[in-house]
C-alpha positions, 0 to 999 in steps of 0.5 A: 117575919116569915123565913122565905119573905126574905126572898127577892129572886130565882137566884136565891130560891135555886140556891135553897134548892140545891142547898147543902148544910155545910158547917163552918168555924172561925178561929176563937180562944178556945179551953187548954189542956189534954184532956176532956171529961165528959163520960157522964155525959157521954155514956160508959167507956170501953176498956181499950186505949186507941192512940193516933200517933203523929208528928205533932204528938200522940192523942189517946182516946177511949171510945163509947160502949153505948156506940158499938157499931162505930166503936168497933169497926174503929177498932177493927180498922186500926187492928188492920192497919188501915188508917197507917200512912193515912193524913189528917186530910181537912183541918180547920182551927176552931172547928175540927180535924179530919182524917181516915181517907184512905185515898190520903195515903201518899197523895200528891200536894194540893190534892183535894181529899175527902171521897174515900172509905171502905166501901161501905157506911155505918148506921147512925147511932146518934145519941141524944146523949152525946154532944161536940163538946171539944175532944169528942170522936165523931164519925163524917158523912155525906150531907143530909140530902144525898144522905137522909139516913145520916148513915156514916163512913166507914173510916172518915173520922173527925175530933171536935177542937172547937171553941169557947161560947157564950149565952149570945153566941150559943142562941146564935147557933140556935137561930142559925139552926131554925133557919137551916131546918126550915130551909130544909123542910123547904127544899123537901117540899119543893123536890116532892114529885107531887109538888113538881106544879106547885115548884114550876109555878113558885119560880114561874110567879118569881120570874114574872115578878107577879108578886100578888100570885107569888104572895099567895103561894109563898103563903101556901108554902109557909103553912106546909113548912110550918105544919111539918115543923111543928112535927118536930123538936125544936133545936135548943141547947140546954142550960146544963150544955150550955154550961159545958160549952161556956167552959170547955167550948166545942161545936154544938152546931153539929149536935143531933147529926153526926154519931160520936163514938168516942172521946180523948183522954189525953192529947188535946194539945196536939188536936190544937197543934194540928188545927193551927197548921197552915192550910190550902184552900180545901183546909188540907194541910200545906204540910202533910200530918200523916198517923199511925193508929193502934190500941195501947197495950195494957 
């Protein structure tokens, strides 16, 4: 069955057209330990120590030689001092922790938070290399149709917790993925200025309920979002990955789209500590879990 035969109503479609490619994640059991060892996968360290310093403990990471734009405006920041006093804004068990807002510095309770930076964003070094393997530092970023070019924040950082996969769960995450590409695909066909008559007589036929006329052009568009599909590299997850997310878990969901920079070292029992606090319904801490962000002296 074809992904868009499963549309009944204008509701729907204005919904896949307005669509934003949020992630989410439920809590799971997920590996123990403080550390994670990923540098054959990962690419090569740089020879700094950064240490994110809280109230639930100390995380020690090293970041990636192979990312230097990201790499080294993280260490820029922290040099700064800009991350200090800042909050591990949006967490989510099972998922990933966020912070580096600068607008989290001494925010009011049950602020909503997520919109600050720098002001300005990095280009995307996204490796085929790198995976959300649990531990990973990866950079956050507007989603894919305000932000094409994946282009990141300039401060906004996540660590990946994630959880345990197994072979069913992980081709559910390839399956989900082949959804959201199409629907992807679909939503650029339709915003198309050239498409602006082929969109008004899609919806036109929907409301109409003439589903003769609206067979016919779901048909036209299935052929398009195939053809552009077919351009494309499929997403799959290796047998070597799935292994690693078998074991040590993560997020592979969120792999070939963000940039990750770096990873820890040391410290992922207090990624886990800060990933089960309680949480209001914008994932911000009930409790504020402010950092302090500096390179070890060595």
């Amino acid at each position: 069955m074809k992904l868009f035969d499963v549309i009944k109503n204008i509701g729907f479609i204005l919904l896949l057209l307005t669509l934003h490619t949020g992630v989410s994640a439920q809590s799971d059991t997920h590996q123990q330990g403080t550390s994670v060892d990923n540098t054959a996968q990962q690419g090569m360290l740089m020879d700094e120590t950064v240490v994110i310093s809280t109230s639930k403990g100390d995380i020690y990471l090293k970041l990636y030689k192979d990312t230097p734009l990201h790499s080294n405006n993280f260490i820029m920041l922290a040099n700064e001092g800009y991350f200090d006093s800042t909050l591990f804004h949006r967490v989510i068990e099972g998922f990933m922790i966020q912070g580096g807002d600068p607008d989290s510095k001494g925010a009011a309770p049950g602020i909503e938070l997520g919109n600050g930076g720098p002001g300005y964003d990095i280009p995307a070094e996204i490796l085929p290399s790198h995976m959300h393997v649990k531990g990973v530092l990866a950079a956050a970023r507007e989603s894919d149709d305000v932000n094409p070019e994946r282009l990141s924040s300039g401060s906004q950082f996540y660590i990946v917790q994630g959880k345990l996969f197994n072979d069913s769960t992980l081709d559910a995450v390839e399956k989900k993925q082949y959804s959201l590409i199409k629907q992807r695909i679909f939503v650029n066909i339709m915003n198309r200025p050239e498409n602006t008559a082929l969109r008004a007589e899609f919806l036109a036929a929907d409301e109409r309920e003439d589903p003769v006329r609206f067979k016919f052009l779901l048909d036209t568009l299935n052929g398009m979002m195939d053809m552009e599909y077919a351009l494309m590299t499929p997403f799959k997850i290796s047998p070597e990955r799935r292994e690693i997310y078998k074991t040590t878990g993560g997020a592979p969901h969120l792999d070939g789209n963000y940039t990750i920079f770096g990873e820890v070292i040391s410290g992922l029992e207090v990624v886990d500590k800060i990933a089960a606090v309680k949480r209001d319904e914008n994932d911000r801490p009930l409790e504020d879990i402010s950092m302090k962000v500096y390179l070890l002296k060595e």
